[in-house]
C-alpha positions in Angstrom: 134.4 -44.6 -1.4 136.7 -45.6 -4.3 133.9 -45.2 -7.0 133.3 -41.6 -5.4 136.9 -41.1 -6.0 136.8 -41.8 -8.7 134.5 -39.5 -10.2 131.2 -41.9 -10.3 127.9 -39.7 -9.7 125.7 -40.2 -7.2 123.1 -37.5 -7.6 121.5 -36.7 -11.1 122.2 -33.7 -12.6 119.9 -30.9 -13.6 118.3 -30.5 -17.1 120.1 -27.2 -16.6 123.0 -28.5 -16.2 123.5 -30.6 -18.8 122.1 -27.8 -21.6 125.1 -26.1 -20.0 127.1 -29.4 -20.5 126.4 -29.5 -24.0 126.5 -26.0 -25.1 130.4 -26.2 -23.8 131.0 -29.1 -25.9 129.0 -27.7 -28.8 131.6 -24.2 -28.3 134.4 -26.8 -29.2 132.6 -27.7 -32.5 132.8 -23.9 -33.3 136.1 -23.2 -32.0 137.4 -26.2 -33.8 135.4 -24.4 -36.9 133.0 -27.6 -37.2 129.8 -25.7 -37.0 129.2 -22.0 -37.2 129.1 -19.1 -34.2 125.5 -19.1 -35.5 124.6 -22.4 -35.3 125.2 -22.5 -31.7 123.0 -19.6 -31.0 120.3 -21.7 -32.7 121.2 -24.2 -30.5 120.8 -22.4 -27.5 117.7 -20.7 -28.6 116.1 -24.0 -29.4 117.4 -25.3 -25.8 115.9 -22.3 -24.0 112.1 -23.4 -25.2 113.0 -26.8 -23.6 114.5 -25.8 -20.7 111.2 -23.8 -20.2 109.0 -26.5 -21.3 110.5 -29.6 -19.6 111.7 -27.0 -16.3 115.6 -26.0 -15.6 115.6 -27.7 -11.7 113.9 -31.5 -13.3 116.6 -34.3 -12.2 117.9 -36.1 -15.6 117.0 -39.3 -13.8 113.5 -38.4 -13.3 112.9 -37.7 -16.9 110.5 -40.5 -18.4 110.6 -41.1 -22.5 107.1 -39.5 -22.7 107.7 -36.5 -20.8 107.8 -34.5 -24.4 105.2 -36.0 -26.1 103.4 -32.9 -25.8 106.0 -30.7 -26.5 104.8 -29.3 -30.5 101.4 -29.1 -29.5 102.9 -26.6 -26.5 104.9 -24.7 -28.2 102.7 -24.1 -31.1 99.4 -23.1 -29.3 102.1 -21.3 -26.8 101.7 -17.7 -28.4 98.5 -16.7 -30.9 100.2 -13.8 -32.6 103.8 -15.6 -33.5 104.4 -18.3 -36.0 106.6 -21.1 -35.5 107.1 -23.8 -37.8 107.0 -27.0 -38.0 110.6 -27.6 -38.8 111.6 -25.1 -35.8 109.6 -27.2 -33.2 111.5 -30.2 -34.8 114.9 -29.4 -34.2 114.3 -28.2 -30.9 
């Protein structure tokens, strides 16, 4: 009961919920005038295609170090008539 009180975590959270985790923190960067109001928004674009790759309801716990091994070969045979480079499917 203490470590519940705590604040220790029991149940994993979300992939959703971290994206919205770190997109908070990364809002400090801007407000703090570290990185750019448009930097984010490439940061959250770049999330998005993950979030929809790797699924929004996956537990962080059940996430394996392979799970996006796939991931550029995915995104670029996703859609025939858009391009998306290399360095795109990198940062994301």
């Amino acid at each position: 009961m203490s470590n519940q009180l705590s604040g220790k975590r029991y149940f994993s959270l979300t992939t959703k919920d971290d994206v919205a985790a770190y997109i908070a923190e990364r809002q400090k960067d801007v407000d703090a005038g570290i990185i750019v109001k448009g930097r984010l928004g490439t940061i959250k674009t770049h999330l998005e295609h993950w979030l929809a790759y790797i699924k929004k309801d996956t537990k962080l716990k059940e996430l394996e170090r392979t799970d996006c091994s796939d991931y550029f070969l995915k995104r670029s045979k996703g859609k025939k008539n858009v391009e998306i480079s290399i360095s795109t499917i990198a940062n994301e």
